[in-house]
C-alpha positions as CSV (number, residue, x, y, z in Angstrom):
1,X,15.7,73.8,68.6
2,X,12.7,73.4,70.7
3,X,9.0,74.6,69.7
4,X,8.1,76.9,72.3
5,X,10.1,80.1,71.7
6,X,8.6,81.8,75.0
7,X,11.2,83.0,76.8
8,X,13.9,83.0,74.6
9,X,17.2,84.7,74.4
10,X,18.5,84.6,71.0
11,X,22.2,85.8,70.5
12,X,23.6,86.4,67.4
13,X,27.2,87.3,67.2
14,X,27.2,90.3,64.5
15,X,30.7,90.0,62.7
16,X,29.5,86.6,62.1
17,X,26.2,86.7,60.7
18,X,26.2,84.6,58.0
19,X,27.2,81.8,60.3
20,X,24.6,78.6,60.1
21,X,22.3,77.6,62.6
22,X,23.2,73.8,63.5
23,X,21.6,71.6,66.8
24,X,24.3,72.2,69.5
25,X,24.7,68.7,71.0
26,X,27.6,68.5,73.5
27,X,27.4,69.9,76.9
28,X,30.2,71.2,78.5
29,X,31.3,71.0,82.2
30,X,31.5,73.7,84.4
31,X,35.2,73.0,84.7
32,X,35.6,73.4,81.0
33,X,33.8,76.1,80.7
34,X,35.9,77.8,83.5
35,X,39.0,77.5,81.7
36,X,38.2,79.8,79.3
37,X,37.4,82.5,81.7
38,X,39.4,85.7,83.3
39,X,40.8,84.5,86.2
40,X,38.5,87.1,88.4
41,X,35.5,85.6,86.2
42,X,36.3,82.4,87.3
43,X,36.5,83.1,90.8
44,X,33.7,85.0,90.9
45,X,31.3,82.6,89.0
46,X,33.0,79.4,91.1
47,X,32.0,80.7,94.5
48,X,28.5,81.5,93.3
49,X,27.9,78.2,91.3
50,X,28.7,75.1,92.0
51,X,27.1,73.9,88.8
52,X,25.8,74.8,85.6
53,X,22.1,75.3,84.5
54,X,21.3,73.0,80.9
55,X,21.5,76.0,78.7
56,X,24.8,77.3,80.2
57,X,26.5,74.0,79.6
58,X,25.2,73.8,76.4
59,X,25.2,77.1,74.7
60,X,28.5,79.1,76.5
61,X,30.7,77.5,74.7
62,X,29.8,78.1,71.5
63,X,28.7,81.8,72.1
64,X,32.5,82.2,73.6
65,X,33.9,81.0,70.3
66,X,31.8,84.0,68.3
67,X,28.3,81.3,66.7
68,X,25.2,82.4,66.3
69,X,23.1,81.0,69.2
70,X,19.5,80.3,70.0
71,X,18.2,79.6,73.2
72,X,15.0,78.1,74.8
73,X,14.3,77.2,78.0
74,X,12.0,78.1,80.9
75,X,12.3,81.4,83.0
76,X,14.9,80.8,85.5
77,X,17.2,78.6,83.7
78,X,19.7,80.9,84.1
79,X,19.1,82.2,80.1
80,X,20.7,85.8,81.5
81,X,24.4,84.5,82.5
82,X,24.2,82.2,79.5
83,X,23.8,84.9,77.3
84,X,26.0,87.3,79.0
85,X,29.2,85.6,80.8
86,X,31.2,85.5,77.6
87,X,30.4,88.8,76.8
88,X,31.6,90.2,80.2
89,X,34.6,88.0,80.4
90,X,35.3,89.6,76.5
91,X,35.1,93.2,77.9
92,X,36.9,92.4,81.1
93,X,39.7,91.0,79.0
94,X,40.0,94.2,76.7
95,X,39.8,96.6,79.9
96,X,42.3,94.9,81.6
97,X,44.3,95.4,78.0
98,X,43.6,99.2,78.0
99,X,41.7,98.4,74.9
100,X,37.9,98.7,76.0
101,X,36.7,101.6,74.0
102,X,34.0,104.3,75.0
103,X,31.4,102.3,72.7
104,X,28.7,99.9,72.4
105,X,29.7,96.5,72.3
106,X,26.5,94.6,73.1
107,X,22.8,95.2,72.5
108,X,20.0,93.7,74.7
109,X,16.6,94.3,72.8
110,X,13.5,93.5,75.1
111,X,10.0,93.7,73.9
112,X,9.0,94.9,77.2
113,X,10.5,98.0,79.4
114,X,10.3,95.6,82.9
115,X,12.4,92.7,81.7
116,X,15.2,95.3,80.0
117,X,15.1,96.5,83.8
118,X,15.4,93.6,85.2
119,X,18.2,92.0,82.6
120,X,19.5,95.6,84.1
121,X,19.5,95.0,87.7
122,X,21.0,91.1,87.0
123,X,23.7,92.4,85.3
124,X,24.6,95.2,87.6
125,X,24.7,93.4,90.4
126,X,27.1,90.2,89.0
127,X,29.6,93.4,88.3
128,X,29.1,94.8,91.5
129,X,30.6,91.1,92.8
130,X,33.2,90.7,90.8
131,X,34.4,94.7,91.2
132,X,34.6,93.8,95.0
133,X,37.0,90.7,94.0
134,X,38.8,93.1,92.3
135,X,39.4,95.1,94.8
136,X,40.1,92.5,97.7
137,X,42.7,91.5,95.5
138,X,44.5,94.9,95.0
139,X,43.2,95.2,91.3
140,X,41.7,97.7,89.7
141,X,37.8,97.8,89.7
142,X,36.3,97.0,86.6
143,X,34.2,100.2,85.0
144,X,31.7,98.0,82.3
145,X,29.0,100.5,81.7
146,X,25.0,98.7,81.9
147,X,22.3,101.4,80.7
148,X,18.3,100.8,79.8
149,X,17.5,103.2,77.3
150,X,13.4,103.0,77.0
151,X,10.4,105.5,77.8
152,X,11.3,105.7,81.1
153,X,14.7,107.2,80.3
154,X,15.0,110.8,81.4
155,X,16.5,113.3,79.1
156,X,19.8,113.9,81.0
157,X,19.9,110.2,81.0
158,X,19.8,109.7,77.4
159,X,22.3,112.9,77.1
160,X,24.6,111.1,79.6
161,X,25.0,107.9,77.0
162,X,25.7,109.8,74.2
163,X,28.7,111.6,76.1
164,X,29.5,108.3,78.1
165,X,27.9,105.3,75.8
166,X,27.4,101.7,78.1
167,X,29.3,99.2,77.0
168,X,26.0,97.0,77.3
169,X,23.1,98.9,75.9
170,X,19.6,97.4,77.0
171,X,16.4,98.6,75.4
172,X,13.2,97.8,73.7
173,X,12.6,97.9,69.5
174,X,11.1,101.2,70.2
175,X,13.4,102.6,72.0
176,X,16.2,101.2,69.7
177,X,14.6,102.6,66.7
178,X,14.6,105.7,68.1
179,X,17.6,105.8,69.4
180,X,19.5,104.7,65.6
181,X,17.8,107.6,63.9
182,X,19.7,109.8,65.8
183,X,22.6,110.8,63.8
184,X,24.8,111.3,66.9
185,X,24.0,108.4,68.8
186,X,24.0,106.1,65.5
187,X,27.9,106.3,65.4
188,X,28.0,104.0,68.7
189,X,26.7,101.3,67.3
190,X,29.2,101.1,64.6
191,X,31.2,98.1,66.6
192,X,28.7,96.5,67.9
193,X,30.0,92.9,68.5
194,X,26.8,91.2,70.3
195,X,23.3,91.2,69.4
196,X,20.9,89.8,71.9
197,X,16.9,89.9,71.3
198,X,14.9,88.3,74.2
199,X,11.7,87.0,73.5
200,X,11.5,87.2,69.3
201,X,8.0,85.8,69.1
202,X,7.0,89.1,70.6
């Protein structure tokens, strides 16, 4: 694990949080990694990449099979679709089941409100992609829910996730705490599955 936390994403995988932390040492191709996608995820993430950045082949892998991971590595290392490819394959999988449930399933926690709206507008528009796939190929267009809950957010907003939680829920500790000590929003975190907190030295 490297010194310089800046610009971390650290993921923990919540049903397995007594997990240990152990030195990841075997990179993975982009080929291997591929395998274990949807078939739409794969397509999608092969005609965008032809390779994979160091902490994708590395840490992927091992946040696909449920372990607690820590990343470090420079802005634009492509930290975001580390963190967030298995995750959105996961959801894609249990939509295309019927079993993706009007609930929170991941939690991005950003100490400030401009990178939670920027992890916002990279995620939305990887979705956007791979709904377009979808529907060149007849399927149905996937409907995973990304909302920023922060200061910014507006009161209908805010109203709107507690009808209609996001399936990814990005925020800042604030915000978060907040938005727990609600007693009607608190139930939506009851399955979370993914815990992501970007930047912990902050």
């Amino acid at each position: 694990m490297a010194k310089d936390y800046k610009n971390n994403i650290v993921l923990y995988t919540i049903l397995r949080m007594e997990s240990p932390y152990t030195k990841v040492t075997e990179q993975y191709t982009i080929g291997e990694i591929l395998k274990l996608m949807n078939p739409v995820i794969r397509e999608w993430f092969s005609t965008r990449f032809t390779s994979l950045t160091e902490p994708q082949s590395f840490a992927i892998v091992p946040i696909h099979e449920g372990r607690n991971v820590i990343v470090s590595s420079p802005t634009g290392s492509g930290k975001t679709m580390t963190a967030f490819l298995s995750i959105i394959n996961e959801l894609m999988n249990l939509e295309e089941e019927g079993r993706l449930e009007d609930r929170i399933y991941a939690v991005y926690v950003s100490p400030l409100r401009a990178l939670a709206n920027d992890i916002d507008k990279n995620l939305r528009l990887p979705l956007h992609e791979i709904s377009e796939l979808q529907k060149s190929k007849g399927l149905k267009p996937t409907n995973i829910r990304v909302a920023v809950r922060s200061g910014d957010t507006s009161s209908y907003e805010r109203q709107k996730m507690v009808r209609k939680p996001p399936h990814i829920f990005i925020t800042t500790p604030e915000s978060l705490a907040l938005t727990i000590s609600s007693p009607v929003f608190r139930t939506k975190f009851s399955g979370v599955r993914w815990l992501i907190l970007d930047e912990p030295h902050e």
